[in-house]
C-alpha positions in Angstrom: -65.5 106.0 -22.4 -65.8 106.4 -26.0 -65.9 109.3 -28.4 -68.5 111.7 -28.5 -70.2 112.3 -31.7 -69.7 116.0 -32.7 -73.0 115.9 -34.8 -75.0 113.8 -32.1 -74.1 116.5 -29.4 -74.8 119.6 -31.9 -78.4 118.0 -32.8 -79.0 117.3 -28.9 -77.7 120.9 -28.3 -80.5 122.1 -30.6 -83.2 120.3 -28.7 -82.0 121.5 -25.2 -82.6 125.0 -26.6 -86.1 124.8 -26.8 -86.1 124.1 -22.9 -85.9 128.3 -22.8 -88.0 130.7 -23.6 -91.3 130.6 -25.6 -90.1 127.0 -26.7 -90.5 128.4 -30.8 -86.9 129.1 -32.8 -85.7 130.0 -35.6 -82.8 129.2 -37.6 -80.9 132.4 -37.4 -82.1 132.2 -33.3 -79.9 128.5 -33.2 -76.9 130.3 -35.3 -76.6 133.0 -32.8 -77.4 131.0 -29.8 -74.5 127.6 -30.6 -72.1 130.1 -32.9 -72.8 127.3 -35.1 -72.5 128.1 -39.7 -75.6 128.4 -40.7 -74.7 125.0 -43.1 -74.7 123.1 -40.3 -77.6 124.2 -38.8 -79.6 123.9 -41.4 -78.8 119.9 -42.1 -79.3 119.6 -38.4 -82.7 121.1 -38.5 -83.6 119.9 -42.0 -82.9 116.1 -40.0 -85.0 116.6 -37.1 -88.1 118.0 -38.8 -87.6 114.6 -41.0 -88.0 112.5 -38.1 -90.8 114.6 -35.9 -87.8 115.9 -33.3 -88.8 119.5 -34.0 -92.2 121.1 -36.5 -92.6 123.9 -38.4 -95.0 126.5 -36.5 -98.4 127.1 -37.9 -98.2 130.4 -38.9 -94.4 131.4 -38.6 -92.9 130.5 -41.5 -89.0 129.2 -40.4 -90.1 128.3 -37.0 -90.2 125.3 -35.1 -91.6 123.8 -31.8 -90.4 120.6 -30.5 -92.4 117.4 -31.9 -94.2 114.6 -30.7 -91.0 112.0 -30.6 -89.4 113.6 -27.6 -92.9 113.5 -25.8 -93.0 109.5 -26.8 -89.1 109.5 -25.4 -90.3 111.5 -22.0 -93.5 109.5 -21.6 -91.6 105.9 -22.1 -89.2 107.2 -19.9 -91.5 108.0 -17.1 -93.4 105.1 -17.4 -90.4 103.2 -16.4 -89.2 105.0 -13.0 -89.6 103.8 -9.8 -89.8 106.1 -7.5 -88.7 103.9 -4.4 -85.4 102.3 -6.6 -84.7 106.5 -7.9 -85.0 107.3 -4.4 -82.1 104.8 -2.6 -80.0 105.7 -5.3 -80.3 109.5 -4.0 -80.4 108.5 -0.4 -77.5 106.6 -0.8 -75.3 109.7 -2.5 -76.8 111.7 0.5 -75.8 109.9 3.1 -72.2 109.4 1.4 -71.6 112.7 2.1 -73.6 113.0 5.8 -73.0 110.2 7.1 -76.6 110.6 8.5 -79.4 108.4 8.1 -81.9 109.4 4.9 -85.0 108.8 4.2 -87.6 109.0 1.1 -91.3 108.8 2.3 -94.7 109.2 0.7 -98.2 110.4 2.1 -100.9 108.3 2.4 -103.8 109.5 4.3 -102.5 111.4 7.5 -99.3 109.0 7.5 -96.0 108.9 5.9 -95.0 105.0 4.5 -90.4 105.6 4.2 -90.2 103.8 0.9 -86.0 104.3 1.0 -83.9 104.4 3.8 -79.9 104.3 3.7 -78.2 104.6 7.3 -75.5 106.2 9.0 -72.2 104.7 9.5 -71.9 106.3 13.2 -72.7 104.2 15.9 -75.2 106.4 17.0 -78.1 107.0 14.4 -82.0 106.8 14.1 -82.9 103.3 14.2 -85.9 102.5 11.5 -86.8 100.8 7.9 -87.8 100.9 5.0 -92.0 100.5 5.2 -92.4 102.2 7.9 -95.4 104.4 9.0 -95.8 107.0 10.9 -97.7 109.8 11.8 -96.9 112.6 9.1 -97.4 115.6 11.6 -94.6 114.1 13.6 -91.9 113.8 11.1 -90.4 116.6 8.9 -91.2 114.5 6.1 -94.8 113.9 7.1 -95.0 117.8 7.9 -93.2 118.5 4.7 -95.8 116.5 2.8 -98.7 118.1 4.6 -97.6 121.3 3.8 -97.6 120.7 0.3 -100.9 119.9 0.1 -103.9 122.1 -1.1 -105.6 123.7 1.9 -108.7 122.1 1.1 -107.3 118.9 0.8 -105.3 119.2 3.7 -108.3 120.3 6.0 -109.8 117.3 4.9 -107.4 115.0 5.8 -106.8 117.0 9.1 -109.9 119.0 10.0 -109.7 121.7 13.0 -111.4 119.0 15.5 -109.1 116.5 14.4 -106.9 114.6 17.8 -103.3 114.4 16.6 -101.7 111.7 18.6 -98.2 112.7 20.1 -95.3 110.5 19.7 -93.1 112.9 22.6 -94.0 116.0 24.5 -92.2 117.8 21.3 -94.8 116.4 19.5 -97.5 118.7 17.7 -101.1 117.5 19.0 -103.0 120.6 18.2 -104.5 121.2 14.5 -104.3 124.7 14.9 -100.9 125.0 16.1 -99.9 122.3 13.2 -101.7 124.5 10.3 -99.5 127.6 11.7 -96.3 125.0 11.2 -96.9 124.2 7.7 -97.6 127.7 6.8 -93.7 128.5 7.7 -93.0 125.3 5.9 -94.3 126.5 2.9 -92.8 130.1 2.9 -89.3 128.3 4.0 -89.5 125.1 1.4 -87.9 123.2 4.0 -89.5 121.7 7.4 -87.5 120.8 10.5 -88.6 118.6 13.6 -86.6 119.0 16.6 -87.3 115.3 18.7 -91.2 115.4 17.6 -90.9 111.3 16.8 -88.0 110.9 18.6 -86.5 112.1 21.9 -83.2 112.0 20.9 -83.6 112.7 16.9 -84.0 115.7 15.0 -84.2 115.9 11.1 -85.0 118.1 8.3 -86.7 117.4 4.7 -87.3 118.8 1.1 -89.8 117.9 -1.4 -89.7 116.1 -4.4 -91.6 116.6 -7.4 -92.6 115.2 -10.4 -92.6 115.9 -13.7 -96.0 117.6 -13.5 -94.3 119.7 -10.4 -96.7 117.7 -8.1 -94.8 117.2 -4.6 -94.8 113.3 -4.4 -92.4 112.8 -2.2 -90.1 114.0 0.8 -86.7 113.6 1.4 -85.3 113.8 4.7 -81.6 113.6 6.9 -81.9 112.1 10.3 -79.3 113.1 12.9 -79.0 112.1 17.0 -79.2 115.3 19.6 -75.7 114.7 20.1 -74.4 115.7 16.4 -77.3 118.8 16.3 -76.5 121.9 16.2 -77.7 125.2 14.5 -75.0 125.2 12.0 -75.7 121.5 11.4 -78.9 122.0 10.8 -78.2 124.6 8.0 -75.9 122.7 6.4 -78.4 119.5 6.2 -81.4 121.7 5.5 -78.9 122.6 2.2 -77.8 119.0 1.5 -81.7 118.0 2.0 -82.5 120.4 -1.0 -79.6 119.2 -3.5 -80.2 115.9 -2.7 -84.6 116.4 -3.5 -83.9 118.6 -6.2 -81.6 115.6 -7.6 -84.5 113.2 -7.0 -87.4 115.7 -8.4 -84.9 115.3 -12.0 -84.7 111.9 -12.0 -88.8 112.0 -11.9 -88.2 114.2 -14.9 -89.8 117.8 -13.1 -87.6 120.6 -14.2 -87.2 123.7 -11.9 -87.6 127.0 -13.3 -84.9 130.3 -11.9 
């Protein structure tokens, strides 16, 4: 690996800080924030203005807002991602440290399609691909998904007369009793199905958003009865979250503390 650029990082330091707060600083705010001389900071600055990184604020004299180049960066950026080739690389660290089977999936209609799939090493795992469909309120995903959805939207999709087909007697068939799920999903930010597509399966999702904070995606861990367990669980629900969260930055959304 070659050497890092002191100046490079210092001007890239400066950009990161407008991440924070009301996104407007000053000069004297970058001093105290990097310890940096006020020298240096000023060339830094002086550069960035010069090439549309950072702009003056209309009105505060010796304040700046970032520019449009990093918005030509971030849109360029987004316009290349693919979400199905971003999400097996994330499956793929996931299950490196599972050893479960994990799954990406989108919505479409009242169905989730798994767009990435990497599987357990165990002997015993979930059998399924990549391309799949399913029912979404039979999957964590699906459920995951569902819950993420405006209620209008989701009422739509799934109205109260609605006659939700079961995949096992775990399965949810009632819309009423499903509605009353997702509200728990939503307070929890994490769904769990206990053998609702499978009878001997259990598994547990996150979302994953975009850049806009929309919830695109889910991302879900797959585990046979015979490795489940409470404590399991927690400790996948956990790994389910790092490993979204990790997706959701890739896609370029930012989560706010």
């Amino acid at each position: 690996m070659g050497r890092l650029v002191p100046a490079v990082t210092r001007a890239l330091d400066i950009l990161e800080l407008f991440l924070d707060g009301d996104g407007t600083l000053s000069a004297p705010d970058i001093v105290r924030k990097l310890q940096l001389p006020r020298t240096t900071v000023h060339e830094l600055v002086t550069t960035l203005a010069a090439r549309s990184y950072i702009v003056p604020v209309p009105g505060q004299p010796g304040r700046y807002r970032l520019g449009v180049r990093p918005y030509q960066l971030g849109s360029r950026y987004a316009e290349q991602l693919d979400l199905a080739a971003e999400g097996q690389q994330v499956a793929r660290s996931v299950a490196e440290t599972c050893d479960e089977t994990v799954h990406v999936a989108i919505l479409e209609g009242t169905d989730v399609i798994y767009i990435a799939k990497v599987d357990s090493t165990h002997a015993v795992r979930m059998v399924s691909a990549a391309g799949r469909r399913l029912p979404a309120h039979c999957t964590s995903v699906g459920k995951m998904l569902l819950a993420s959805l405006p209620e209008s939207e989701l009422t739509a999709r799934i109205p109260d007369s609605a006659e939700l087909v079961g995949m096992t007697p775990n399965s949810i068939t009632d819309p009423g009793a499903l509605r009353e799920a997702l509200a728990g999903i939503r307070e929890r930010g994490i769904a769990v199905e206990s053998r609702e597509s499978n009878p001997d399966v259990s598994c547990v999702a996150a979302p994953v958003h975009d850049r806009t904070g929309k919830v695109v995606a889910a991302l879900s861990i797959s585990v046979p009865m015979i490795r489940w367990s409470d404590d399991r669980r927690v400790e996948l629900e956990q790994l389910a979250a790092k490993g979204a969260a990790e997706l959701s930055e890739r896609l370029g959304h930012r989560s706010v503390a």
